[in-house]
VEXMAR-344746 format. One record per atom (N, C-alpha, C, O): residue in three letters; x, y, z; atom name. Coordinates in pm, whole numbers, plus 32768, in hexadecimal, padded with zeros to 4 digits. Last residue first. Example, Ala and Ser with C-alpha at 12.3 -4.5 7.8 and 13.67 -1.06 7.14 Angstrom:
<pts>
+------+------+------+------+------+
| resn |   c1 |   c2 |   c3 | name |
+------+------+------+------+------+
|  SER | 8505 | 7F1F | 82C4 |    N |
|  SER | 8557 | 7F96 | 82CA |   CA |
|  SER | 850A | 8003 | 8313 |    C |
|  SER | 853D | 8072 | 8324 |    O |
|  ALA | 8527 | 7DC7 | 830C |    N |
|  ALA | 84CE | 7E3E | 830C |   CA |
|  ALA | 8528 | 7EB6 | 830C |    C |
|  ALA | 8590 | 7EB4 | 834E |    O |
+------+------+------+------+------+
</pts>
This chain:
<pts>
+------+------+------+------+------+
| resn |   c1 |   c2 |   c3 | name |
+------+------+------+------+------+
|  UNK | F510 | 7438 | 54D4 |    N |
|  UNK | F515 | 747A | 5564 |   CA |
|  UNK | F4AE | 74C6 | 5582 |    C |
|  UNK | F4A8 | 74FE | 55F0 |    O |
|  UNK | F4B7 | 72D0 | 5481 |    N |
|  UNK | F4E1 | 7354 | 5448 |   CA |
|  UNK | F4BE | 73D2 | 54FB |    C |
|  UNK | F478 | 73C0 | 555F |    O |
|  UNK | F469 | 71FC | 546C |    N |
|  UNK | F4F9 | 71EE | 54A6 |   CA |
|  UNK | F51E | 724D | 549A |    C |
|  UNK | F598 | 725C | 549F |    O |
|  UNK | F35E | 7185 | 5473 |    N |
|  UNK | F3A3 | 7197 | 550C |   CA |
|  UNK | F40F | 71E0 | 5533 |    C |
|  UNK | F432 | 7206 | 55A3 |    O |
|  UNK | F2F1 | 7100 | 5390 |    N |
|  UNK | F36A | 70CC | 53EA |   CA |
|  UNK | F391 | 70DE | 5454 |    C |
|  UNK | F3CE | 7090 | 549D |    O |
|  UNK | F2BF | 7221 | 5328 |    N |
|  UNK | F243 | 7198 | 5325 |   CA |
|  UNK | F2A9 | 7137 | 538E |    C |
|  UNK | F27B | 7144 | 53FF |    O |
|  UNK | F3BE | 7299 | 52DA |    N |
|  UNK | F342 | 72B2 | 5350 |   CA |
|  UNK | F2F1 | 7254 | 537B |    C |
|  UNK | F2E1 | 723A | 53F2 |    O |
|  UNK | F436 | 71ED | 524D |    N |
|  UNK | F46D | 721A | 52D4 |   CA |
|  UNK | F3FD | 723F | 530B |    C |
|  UNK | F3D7 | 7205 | 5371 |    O |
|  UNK | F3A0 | 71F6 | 516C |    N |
|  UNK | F3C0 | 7182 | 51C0 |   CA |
|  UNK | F3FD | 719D | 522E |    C |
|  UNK | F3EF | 7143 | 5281 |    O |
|  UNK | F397 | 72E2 | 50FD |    N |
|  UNK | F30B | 72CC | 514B |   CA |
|  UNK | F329 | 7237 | 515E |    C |
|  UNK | F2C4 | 71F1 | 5160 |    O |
|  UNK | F4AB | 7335 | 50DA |    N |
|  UNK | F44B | 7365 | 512A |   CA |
|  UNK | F3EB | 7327 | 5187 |    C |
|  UNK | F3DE | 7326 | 5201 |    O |
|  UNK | F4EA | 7272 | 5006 |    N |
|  UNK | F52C | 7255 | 5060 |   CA |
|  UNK | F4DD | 72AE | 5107 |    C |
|  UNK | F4D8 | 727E | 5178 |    O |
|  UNK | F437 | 7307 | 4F2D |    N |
|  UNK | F428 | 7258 | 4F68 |   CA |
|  UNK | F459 | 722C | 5024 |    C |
|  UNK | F422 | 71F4 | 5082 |    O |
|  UNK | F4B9 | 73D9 | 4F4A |    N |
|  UNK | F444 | 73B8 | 4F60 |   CA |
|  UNK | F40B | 7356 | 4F98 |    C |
|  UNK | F3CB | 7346 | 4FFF |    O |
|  UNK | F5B1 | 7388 | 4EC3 |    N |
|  UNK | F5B3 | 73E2 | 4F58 |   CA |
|  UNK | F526 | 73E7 | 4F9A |    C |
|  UNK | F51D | 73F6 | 5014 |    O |
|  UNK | F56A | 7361 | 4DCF |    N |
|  UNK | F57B | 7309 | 4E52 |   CA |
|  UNK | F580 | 7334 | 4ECA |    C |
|  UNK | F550 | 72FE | 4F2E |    O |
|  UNK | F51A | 7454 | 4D94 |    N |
|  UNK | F4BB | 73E2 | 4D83 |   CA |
|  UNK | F4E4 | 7376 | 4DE2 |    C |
|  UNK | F49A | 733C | 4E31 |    O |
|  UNK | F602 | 74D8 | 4D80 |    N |
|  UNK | F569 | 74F6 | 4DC7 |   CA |
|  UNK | F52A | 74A4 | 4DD3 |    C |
|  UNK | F4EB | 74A5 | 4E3D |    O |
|  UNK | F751 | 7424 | 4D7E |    N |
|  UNK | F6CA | 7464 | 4D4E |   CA |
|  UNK | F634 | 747F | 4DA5 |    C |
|  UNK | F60B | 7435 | 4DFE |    O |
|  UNK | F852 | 7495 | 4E7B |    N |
|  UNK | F7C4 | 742C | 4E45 |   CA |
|  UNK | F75A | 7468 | 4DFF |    C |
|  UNK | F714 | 74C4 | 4E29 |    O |
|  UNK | F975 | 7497 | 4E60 |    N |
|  UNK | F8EB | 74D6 | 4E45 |   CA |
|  UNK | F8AC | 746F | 4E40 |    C |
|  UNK | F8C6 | 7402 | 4E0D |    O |
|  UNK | FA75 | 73E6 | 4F2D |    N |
|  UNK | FA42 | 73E6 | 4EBD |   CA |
|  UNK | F9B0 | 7428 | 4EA6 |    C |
|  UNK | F95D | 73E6 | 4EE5 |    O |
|  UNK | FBC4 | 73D0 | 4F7E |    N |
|  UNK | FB29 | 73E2 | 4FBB |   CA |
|  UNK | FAF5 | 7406 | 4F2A |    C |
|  UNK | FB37 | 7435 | 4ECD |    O |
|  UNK | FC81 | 7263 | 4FDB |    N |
|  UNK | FC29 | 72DC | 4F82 |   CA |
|  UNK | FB8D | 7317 | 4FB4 |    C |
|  UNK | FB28 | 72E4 | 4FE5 |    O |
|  UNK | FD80 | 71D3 | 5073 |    N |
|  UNK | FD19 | 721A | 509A |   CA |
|  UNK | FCE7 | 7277 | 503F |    C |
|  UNK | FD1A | 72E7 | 5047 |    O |
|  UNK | FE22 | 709E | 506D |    N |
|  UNK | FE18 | 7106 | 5041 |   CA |
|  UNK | FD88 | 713A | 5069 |    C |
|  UNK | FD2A | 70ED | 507D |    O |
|  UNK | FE54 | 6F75 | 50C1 |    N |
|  UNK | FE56 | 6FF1 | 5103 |   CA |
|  UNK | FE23 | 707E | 5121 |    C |
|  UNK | FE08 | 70BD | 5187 |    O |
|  UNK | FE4B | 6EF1 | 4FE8 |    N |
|  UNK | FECE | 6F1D | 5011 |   CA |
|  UNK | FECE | 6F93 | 5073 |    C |
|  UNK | FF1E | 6FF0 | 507C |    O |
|  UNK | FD02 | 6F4F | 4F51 |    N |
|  UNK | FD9C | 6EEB | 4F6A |   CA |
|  UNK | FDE3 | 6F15 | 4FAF |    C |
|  UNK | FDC1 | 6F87 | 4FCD |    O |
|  UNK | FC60 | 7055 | 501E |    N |
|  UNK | FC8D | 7026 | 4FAE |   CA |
|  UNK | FCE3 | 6F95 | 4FD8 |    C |
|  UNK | FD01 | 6F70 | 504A |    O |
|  UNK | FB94 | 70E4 | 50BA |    N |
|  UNK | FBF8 | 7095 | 50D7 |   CA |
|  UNK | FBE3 | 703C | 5068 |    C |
|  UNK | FB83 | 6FF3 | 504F |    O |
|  UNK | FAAA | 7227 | 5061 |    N |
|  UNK | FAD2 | 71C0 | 5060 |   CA |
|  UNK | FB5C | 717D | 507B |    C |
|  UNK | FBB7 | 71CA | 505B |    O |
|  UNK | F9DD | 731B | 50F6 |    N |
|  UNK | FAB5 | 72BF | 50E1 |   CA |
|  UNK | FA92 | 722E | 50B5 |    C |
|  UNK | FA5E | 71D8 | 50FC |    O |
|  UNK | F930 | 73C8 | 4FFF |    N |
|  UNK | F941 | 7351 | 5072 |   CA |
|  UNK | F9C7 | 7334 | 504C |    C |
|  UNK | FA0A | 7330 | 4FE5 |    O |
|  UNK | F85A | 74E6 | 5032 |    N |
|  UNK | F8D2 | 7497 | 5007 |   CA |
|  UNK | F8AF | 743F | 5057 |    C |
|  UNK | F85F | 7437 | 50B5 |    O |
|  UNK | F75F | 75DC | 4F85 |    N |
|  UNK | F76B | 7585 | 5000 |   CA |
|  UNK | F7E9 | 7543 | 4FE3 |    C |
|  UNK | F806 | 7557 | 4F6D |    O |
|  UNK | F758 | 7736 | 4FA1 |    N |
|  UNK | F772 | 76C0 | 4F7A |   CA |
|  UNK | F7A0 | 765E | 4FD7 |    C |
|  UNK | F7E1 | 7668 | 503F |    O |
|  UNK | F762 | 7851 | 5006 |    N |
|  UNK | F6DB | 782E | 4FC4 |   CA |
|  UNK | F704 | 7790 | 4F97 |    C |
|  UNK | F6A8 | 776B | 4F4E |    O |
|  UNK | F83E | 7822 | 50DF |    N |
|  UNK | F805 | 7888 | 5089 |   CA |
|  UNK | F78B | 7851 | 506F |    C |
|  UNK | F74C | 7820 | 50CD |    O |
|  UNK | F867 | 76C7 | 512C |    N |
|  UNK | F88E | 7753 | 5101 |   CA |
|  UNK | F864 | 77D6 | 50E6 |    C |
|  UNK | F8CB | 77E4 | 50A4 |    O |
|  UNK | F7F6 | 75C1 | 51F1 |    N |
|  UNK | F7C5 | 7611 | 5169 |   CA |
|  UNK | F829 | 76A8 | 5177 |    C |
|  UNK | F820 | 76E9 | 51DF |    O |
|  UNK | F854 | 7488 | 51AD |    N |
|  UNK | F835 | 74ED | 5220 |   CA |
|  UNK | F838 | 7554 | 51A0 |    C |
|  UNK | F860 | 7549 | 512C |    O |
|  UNK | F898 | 7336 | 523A |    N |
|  UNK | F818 | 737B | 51D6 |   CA |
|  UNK | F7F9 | 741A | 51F1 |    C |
|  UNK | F79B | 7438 | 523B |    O |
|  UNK | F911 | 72BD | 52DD |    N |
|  UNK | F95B | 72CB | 5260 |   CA |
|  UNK | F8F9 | 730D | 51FA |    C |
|  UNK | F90C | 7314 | 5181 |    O |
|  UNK | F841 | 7290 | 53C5 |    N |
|  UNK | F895 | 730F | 53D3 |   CA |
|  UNK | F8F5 | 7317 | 534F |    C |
|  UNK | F934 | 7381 | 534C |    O |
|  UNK | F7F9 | 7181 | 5370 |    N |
|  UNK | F790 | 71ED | 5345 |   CA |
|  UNK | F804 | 7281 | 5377 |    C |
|  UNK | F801 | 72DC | 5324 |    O |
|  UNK | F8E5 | 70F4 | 52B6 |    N |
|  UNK | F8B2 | 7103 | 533A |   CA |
|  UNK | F845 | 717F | 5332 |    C |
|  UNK | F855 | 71D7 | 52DD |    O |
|  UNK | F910 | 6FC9 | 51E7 |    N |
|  UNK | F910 | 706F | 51F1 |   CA |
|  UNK | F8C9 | 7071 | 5264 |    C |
|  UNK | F87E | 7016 | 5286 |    O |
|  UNK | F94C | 6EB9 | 5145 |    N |
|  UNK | F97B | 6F02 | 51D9 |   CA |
|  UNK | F960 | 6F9B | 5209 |    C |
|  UNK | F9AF | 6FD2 | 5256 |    O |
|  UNK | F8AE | 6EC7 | 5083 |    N |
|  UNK | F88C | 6E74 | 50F7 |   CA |
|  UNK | F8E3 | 6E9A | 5170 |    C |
|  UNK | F8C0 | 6E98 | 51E6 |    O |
|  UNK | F95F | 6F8F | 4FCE |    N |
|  UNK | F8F1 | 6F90 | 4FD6 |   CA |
|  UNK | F899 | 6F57 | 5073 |    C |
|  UNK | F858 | 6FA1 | 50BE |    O |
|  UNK | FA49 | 6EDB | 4F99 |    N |
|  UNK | FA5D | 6F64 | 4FE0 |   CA |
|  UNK | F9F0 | 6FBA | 5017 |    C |
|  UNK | FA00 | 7011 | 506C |    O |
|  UNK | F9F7 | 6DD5 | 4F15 |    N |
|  UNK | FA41 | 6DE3 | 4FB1 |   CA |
|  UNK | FA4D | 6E6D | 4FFC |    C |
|  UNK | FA58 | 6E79 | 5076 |    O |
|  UNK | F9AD | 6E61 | 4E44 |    N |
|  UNK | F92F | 6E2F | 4E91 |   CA |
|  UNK | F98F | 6E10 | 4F1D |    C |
|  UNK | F965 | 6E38 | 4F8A |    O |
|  UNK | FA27 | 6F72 | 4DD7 |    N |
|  UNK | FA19 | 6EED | 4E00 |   CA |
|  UNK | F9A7 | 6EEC | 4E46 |    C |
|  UNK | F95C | 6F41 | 4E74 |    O |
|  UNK | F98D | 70B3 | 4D0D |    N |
|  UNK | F9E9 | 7063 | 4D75 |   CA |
|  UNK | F9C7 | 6FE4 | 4D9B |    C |
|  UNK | F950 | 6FC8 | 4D8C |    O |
|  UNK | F8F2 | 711A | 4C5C |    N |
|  UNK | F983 | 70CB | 4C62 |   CA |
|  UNK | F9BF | 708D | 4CCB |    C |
|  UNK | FA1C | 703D | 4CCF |    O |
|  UNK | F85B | 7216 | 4CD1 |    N |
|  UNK | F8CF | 7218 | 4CF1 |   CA |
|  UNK | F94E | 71B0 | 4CA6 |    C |
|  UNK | F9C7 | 71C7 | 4CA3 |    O |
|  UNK | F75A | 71AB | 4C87 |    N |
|  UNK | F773 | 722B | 4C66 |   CA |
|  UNK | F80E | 727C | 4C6F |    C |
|  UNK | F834 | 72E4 | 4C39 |    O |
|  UNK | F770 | 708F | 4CA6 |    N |
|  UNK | F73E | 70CE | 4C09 |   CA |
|  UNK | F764 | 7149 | 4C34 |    C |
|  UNK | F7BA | 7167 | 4BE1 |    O |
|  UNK | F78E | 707E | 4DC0 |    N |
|  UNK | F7CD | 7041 | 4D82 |   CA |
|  UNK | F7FE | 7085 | 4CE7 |    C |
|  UNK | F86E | 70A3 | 4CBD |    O |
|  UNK | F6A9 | 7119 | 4DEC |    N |
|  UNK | F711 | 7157 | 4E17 |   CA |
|  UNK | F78D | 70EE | 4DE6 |    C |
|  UNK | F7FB | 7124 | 4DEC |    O |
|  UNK | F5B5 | 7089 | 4DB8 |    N |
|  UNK | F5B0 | 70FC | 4D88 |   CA |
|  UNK | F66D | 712F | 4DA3 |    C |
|  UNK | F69B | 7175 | 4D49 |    O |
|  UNK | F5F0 | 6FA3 | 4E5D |    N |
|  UNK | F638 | 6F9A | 4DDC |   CA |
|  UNK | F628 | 7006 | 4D73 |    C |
|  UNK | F65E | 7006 | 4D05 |    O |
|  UNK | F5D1 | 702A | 4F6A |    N |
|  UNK | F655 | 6FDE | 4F25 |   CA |
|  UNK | F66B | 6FA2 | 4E90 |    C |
|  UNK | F6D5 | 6F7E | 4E5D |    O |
|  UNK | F4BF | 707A | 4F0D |    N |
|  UNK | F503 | 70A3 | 4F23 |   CA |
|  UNK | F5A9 | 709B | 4F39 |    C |
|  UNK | F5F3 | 70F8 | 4F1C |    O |
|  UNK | F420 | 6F6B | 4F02 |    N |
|  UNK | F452 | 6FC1 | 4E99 |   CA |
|  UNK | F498 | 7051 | 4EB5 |    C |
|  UNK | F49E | 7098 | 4E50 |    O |
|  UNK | F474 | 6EDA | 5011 |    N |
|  UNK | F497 | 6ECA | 4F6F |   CA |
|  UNK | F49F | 6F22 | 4EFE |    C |
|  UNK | F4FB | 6F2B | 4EAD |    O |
|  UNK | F3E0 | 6F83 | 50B1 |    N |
|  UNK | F44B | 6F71 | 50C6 |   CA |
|  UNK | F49F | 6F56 | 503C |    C |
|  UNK | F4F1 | 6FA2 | 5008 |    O |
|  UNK | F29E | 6F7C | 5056 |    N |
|  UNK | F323 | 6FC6 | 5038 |   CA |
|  UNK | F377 | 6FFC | 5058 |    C |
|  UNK | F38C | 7074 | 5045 |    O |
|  UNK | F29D | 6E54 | 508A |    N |
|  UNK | F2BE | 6E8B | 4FEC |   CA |
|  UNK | F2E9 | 6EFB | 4FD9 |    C |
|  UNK | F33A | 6F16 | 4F80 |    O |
|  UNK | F2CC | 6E3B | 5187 |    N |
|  UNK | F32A | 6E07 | 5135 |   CA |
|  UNK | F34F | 6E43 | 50B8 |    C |
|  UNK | F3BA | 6E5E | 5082 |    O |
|  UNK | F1DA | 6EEE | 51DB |    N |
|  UNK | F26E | 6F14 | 51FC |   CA |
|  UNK | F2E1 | 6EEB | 51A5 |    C |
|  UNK | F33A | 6F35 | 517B |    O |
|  UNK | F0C7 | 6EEA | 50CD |    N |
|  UNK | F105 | 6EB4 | 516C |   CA |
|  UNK | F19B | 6EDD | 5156 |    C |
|  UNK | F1D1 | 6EEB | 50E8 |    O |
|  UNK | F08A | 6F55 | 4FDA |    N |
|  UNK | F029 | 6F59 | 5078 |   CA |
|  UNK | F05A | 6F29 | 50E2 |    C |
|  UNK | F025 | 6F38 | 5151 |    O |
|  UNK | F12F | 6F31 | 4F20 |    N |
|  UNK | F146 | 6F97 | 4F7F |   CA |
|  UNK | F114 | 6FB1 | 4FE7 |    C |
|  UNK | F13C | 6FFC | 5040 |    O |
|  UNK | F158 | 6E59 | 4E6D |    N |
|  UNK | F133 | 6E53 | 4EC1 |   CA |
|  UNK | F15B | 6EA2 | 4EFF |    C |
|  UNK | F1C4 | 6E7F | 4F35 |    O |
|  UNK | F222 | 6E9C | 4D4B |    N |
|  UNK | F201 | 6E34 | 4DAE |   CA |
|  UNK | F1C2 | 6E94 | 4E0B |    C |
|  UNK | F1E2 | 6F0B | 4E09 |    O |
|  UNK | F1BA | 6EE3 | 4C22 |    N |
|  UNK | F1B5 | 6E22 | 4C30 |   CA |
|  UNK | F1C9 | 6E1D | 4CEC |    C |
|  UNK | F196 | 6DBD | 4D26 |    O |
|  UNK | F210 | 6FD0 | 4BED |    N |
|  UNK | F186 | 6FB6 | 4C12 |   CA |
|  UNK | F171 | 6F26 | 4C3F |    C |
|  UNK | F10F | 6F06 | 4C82 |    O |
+------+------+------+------+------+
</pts>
């Protein structure tokens, strides 16, 4: 509830760190993600993440972020 959702930044923000918290994953693996590493399955949403060394994980995303991550792509522009 602390940030700011009325403008793009905030939720840009909480949505990377909704997906940080729901996944674990780095904050380097996080800042590089491409909106096409966000793609949905069945009834579920994933993301690849680019790991250390290269490495490539795909990973569920909880609802909630998948949410977050939603209504920032749209509000943004960046959704199809």
């Amino acid at each position: 509830d602390s940030i700011d959702i009325s403008n793009l930044i905030g939720q840009r923000d909480r949505a990377l760190i909704a997906l940080m918290l729901y996944t674990f994953a780095r904050v380097g693996a996080v800042v590089t993600l491409r909106v096409s590493d966000f793609q949905k399955s069945g009834d579920s949403w994933f993301v690849r993440l680019k790991e250390k060394g290269s490495k490539s994980r795909e990973i569920r995303v909880h609802d909630e972020a998948a949410q977050y991550i939603l209504t920032y792509l749209v509000n943004a522009g960046l959704s199809n």
